[in-house]
N, C-alpha and C positions, 0 to 999 in steps of 0.2 A: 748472381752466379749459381748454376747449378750443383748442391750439393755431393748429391750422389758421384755427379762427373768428379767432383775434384776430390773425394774420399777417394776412385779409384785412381783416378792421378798421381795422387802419392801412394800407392800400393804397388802400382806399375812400376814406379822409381824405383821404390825401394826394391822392390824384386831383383829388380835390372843391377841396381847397385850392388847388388849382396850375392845375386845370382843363388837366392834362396828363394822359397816357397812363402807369401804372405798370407795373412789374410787379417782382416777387422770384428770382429764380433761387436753384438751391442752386450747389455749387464748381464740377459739372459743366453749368454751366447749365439743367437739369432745372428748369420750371414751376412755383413751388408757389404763385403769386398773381399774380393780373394785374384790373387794373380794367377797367371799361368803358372803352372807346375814343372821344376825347374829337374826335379828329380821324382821320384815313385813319394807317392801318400799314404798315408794309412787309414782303417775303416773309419776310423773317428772325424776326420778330415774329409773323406768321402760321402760319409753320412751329411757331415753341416753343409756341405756345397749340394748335396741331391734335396734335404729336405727344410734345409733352409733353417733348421733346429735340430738342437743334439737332446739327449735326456737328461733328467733332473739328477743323475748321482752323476755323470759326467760335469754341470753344473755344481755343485756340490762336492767335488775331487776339486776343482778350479778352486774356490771359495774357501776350502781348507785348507790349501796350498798360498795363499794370498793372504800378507801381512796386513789384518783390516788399518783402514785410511792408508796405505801405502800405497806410491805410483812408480816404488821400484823394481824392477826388471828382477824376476824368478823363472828359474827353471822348473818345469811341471814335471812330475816324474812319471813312468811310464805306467801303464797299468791295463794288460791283455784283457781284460773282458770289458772295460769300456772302448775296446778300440784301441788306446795311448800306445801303437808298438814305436813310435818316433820320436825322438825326444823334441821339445818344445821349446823359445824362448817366450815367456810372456811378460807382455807391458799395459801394466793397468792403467787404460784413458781417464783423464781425469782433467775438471775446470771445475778449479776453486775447491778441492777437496770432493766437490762430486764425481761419484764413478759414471764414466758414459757408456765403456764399453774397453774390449782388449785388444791389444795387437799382437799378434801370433808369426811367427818365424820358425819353420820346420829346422832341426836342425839334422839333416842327413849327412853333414862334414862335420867335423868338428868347430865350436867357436874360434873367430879371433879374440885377440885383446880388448877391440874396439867397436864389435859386433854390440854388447849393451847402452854406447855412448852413443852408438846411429839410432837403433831403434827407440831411445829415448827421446831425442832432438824430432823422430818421424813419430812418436805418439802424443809429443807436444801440440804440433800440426795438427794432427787429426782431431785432438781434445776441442781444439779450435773452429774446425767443420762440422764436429755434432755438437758442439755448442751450438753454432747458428742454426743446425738443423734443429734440433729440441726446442729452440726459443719461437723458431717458424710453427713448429708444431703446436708448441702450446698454444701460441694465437688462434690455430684453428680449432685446435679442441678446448677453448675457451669459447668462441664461437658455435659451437658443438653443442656443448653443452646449455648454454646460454638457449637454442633454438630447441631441442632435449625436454626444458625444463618449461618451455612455451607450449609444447603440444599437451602439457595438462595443464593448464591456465584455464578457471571457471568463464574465462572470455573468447566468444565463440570467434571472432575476427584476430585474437591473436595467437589463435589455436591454428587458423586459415593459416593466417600470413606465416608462420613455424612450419607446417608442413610442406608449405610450397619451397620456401628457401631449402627445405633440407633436400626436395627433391629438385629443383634447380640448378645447386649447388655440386651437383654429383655427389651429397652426401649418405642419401640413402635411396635407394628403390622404390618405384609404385609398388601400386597390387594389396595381396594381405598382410599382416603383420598382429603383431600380438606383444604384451606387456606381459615378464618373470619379474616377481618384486623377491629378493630375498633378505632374511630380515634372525637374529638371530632370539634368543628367549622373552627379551623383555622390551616394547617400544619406549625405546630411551635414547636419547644420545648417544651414539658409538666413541669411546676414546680413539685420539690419532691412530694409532699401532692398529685398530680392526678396522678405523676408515680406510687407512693404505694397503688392506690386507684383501678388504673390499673392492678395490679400483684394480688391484692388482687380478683378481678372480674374475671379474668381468670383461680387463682387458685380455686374458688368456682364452676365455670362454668365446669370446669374440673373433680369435682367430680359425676356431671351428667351422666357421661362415664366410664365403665371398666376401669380397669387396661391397661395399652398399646395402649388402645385409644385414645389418646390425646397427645397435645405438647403446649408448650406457651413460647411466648418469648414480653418481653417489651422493645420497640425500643424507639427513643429519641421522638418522637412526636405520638405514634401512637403503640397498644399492637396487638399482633398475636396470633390467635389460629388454630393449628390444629387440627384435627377429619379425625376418620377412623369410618363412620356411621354403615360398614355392622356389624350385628351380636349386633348389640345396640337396645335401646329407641327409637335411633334418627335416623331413617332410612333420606335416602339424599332430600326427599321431606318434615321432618319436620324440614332441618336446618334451617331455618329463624326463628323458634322457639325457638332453641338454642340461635340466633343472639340476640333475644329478652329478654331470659333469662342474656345474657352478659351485656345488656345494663342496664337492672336493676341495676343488683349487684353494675356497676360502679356507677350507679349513689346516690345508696343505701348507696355506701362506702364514698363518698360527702359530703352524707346528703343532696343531690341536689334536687330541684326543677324540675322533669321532663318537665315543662314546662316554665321552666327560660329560654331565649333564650340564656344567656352563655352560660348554662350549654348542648347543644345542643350534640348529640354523634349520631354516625351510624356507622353503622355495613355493610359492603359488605363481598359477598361469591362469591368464584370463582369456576370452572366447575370441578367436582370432577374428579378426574388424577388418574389414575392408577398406579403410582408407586412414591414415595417420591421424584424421581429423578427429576421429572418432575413438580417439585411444585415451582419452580421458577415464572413458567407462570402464576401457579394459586393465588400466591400471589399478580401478579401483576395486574390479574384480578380484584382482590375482592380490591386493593388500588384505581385503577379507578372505581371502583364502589360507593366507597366512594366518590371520587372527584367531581363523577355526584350528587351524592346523593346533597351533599353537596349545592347544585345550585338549581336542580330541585325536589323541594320540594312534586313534586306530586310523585317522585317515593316512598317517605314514607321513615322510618327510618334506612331499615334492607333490603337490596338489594342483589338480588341474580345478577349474571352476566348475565345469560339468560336473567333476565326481563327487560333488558337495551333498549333492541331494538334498534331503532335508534343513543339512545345516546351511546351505546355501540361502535359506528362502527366511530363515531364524535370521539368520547377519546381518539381514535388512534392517533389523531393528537395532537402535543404537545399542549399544553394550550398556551403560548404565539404567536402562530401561528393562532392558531383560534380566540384571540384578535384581530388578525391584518386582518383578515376577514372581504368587508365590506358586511352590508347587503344591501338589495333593498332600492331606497333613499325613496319611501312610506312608507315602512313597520319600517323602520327608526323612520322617522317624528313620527308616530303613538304609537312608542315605548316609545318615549320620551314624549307623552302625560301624563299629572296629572288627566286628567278631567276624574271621574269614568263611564261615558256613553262609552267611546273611552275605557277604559282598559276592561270594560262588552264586548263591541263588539270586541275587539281582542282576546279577551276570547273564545267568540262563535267561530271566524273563526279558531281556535285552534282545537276546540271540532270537528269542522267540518270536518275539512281535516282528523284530526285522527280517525273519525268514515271511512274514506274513501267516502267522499262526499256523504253519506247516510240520507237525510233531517230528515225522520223519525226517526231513533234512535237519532241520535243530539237533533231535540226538545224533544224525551222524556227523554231524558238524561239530558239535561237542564231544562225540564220542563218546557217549552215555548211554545205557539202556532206557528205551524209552519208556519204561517204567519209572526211574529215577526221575526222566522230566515231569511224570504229571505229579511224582511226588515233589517237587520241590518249585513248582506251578503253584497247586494250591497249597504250599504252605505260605506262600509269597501271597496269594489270595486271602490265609487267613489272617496274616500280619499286618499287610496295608489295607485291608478294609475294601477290599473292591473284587470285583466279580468280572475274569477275562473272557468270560464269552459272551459280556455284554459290549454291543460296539464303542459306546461312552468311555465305559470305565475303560478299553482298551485306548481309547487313543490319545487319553488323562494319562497314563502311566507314560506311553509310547514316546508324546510330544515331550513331558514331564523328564526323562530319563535324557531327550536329544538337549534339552535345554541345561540339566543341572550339569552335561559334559561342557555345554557352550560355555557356560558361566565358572566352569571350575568347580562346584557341589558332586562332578562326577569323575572317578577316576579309572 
């Protein structure tokens, strides 16, 4: 039996019966039935039926209002800047203790007696058809996942066979596509609470995109999205947008502190691939992405693979290899300085080299008279032992400074 069809079957009844206004939400208030309108609506009710979603403090007025684990019938009370000019009956859907979603009853006349005892006996029902729906679902996003988790399989025939089914399947679109891994401070196993926090930010990120556009999978330490940009919002020069879009929700689903240093998350993107077959690479892209991310904090939150530059071509090399790297014993010494004049002046000759020994753009990029740079040039010259306008000893310091950020020696 068709789902959908008999969620609004019984919506229809009920309307008919009550000769009131229905409708069904899912947990995030998301539209999946609504009657004919029996009497006038209000913006809030207008809003879910035009965009199929309400907002997160509307969401959240609901949630406060609702007795947790309860599936009894409460009235929501009104509130003019979310829309709420109508007063409401709601009935929390519910199998086995799980919330499925609400049942909504405008209430333009007053209650009867009996108004809570029908809508209860009609959110029974309903608990019952997004049970079967949910369970339908899971099987195919079990399925989903399962084919998700094959397009990075070290095995080239069962990376084939994964991409085919998924685009056989109606499940996702030809053409180009690209791998976001987002991951948060430390590659460790994620506790429950940030895995569901995870699944949950991917599947909202995901509604950004078409049908067939998109894929996601949550791995033990670390959640994966993909995206087929062409023919989207999100053409492949605004994914860092998206990246930033993902990091919200996660942190949103928290209740995190974007600016708690646990709570810390980043997002890398890797080089859009032209066929799904080929997304092995690109995930592996956007994980080193993250891994620099993670260290060098000036690339910022949400990294694309391109913008790696140097550290890009460093990440090649395993991390405990690049540990075991030493560096120049000056530029050493200097590193392990506390004193904030020495971390300033390692700073500037940072700024330096990566302008490409340009004095003018460095001071004005630092904001410094350019007198101050060559003073604090060659003092950095006479400390670490080396001479910057020699090509050698320049690109000892340069490569030297990208590496002790890779490894964490640089902060």
């Amino acid at each position: 039996m068709d789902v959908v069809w008999d969620l609004q079957r019984l919506v229809d009844g009920l309307a008919e019966r009550l000769q009131r206004s229905v409708a069904v939400d899912d947990p995030r208030l998301r539209l999946l039935a609504y009657s004919a309108h029996h009497t006038t609506v209000d913006r809030a009710r207008e809003q879910s039926i035009l965009q199929r979603r309400v907002p997160d403090e509307l969401v959240d007025w609901v949630y406060r209002h609702m007795r947790k684990g309860s599936d009894e019938p409460f009235f929501l009370p009104l509130h003019l800047e979310l829309g709420l000019t109508i007063e409401r009956l709601c009935v929390p859907i519910r199998h086995r203790r799980t919330l499925l979603g609400f049942l909504w009853i405008l209430l333009t006349e007053p209650p009867d007696d009996r108004l809570a005892e029908v809508a209860g006996d009609a959110a029974l029902e309903a608990g019952d058809v997004l049970f079967r729906e949910s369970f339908l679902e899971e099987i195919a996003r079990s399925r989903e996942r399962e084919l998700v988790r094959d397009l990075f399989s070290h095995d080239g025939p069962v990376r084939e066979f994964a991409a085919s089914e998924l685009i056989d399947n109606d499940l996702f679109c030809g053409g180009e596509a690209t791998v976001m891994v987002m991951a948060g401070p430390r590659p460790e196993a994620l506790p429950d609470h940030r895995r569901a926090a995870m699944e949950l930010a991917l599947q909202r990120t995901r509604r950004e995109f078409p049908a067939r556009h998109s894929l996601h999978l949550v791995r033990p330490d670390h959640g994966v999205l993909i995206v087929a940009p062409g023919g989207t919002a999100w053409p492949s020069r605004r994914l860092p947008d998206v990246g930033e879009i993902l990091r919200k929700h996660y942190l949103a689903e928290l209740g995190a502190n974007r600016h708690d240093p646990d709570e810390r998350v980043w997002v890398g993107i890797g080089v859009l691939q032209g066929s799904l077959v080929t997304l092995l690479d690109c995930y592996q892209q956007a994980q080193r992405a993250v891994d620099v991310a993670r260290f060098v904090r000036t690339l910022g939150t949400v990294v694309r693979t391109e913008d790696l530059g140097v550290y890009g071509l460093l990440a090649e090399i395993p991390r405990d290899r690049l540990r075991q790297v030493g560096l120049h014993r000056g530029l050493t010494s200097l590193l392990a300085d506390e004193d904030p004049q020495v971390r300033t002046m390692v700073a500037t000759v940072e700024a330096y080299l990566d302008n490409a020994g340009e004095a003018k753009t460095t001071a004005e990029r630092l904001r410094i008279h350019r007198a101050s740079l060559y003073h604090r040039l060659r003092r950095f010259e006479e400390l670490a032992g080396v001479d910057l306008r020699n090509g050698d000893d320049r690109l000892v310091v340069h490569l030297g400074l990208k590496l002790a950020r890779l490894t964490g020696r640089h902060r």
